[in-house]
C-alpha positions in Angstrom: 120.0 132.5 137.0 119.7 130.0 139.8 115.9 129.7 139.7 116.2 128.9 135.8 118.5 126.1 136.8 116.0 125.0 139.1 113.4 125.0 136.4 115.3 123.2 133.9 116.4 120.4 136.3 112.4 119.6 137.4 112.0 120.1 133.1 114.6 117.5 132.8 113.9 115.1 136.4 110.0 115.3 135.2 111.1 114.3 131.3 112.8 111.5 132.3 110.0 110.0 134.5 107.7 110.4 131.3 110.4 108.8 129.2 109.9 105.5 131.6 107.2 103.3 129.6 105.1 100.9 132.1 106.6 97.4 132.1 102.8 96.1 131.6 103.0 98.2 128.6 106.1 96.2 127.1 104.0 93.2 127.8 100.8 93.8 126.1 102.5 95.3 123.1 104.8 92.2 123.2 102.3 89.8 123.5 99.9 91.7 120.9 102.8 90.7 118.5 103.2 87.3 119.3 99.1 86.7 118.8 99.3 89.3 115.4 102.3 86.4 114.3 100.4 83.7 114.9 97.1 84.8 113.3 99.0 85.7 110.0 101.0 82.5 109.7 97.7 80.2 110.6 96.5 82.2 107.5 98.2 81.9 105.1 99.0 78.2 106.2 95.1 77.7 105.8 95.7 79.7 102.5 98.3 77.0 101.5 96.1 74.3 102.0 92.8 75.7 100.2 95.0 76.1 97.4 97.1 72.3 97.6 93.0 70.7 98.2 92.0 72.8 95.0 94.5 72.9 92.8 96.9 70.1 93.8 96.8 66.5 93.8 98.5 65.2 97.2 101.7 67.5 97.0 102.2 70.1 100.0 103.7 72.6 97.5 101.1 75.6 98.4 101.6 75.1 102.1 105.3 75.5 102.2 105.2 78.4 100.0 102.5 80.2 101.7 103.6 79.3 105.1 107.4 80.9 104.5 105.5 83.5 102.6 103.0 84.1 106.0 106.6 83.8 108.5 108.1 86.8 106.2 105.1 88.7 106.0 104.9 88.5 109.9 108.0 89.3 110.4 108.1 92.3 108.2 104.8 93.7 110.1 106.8 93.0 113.8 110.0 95.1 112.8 107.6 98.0 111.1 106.2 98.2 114.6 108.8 97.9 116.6 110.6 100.4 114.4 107.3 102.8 115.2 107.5 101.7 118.9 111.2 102.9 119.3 110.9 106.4 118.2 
């Protein structure tokens, strides 16, 4: 009985040590995120003003609509993953 203790305890002592993630870890994945943000914003803000160059005479009405559209669709990617991250 007291050896299975023993075995449980180093189960649980070497559990919690993989449990642990790497600070450096935490960094690139945050960082990752701030750079995957940025790229799809500066998209669909370039998206925005293709479209107001083509298809609009001097009004910024494409770029505010796809640059709110790029900030929700960034978001929405950084909470799936951080959603993935945390389980």
């Amino acid at each position: 009985m007291d050896q299975d203790n023993k075995q449980q305890s180093h189960k649980d002592r070497k559990d919690q040590t993989q449990k642990k993630d790497n600070p450096l870890k935490h960094l690139a994945i945050l960082s990752g995120i701030g750079i995957e943000m940025g790229v799809i914003i500066y998209g669909f803000v370039m998206l925005g003003k293709w479209l107001d160059k083509t298809y609009n005479d001097g009004d910024k009405l494409y770029i505010i609509f796809c640059t709110l559209f790029g900030v929700a669709v960034s978001l929405f990617v950084v909470v799936k993953q951080l959603n993935r991250i945390h389980k």
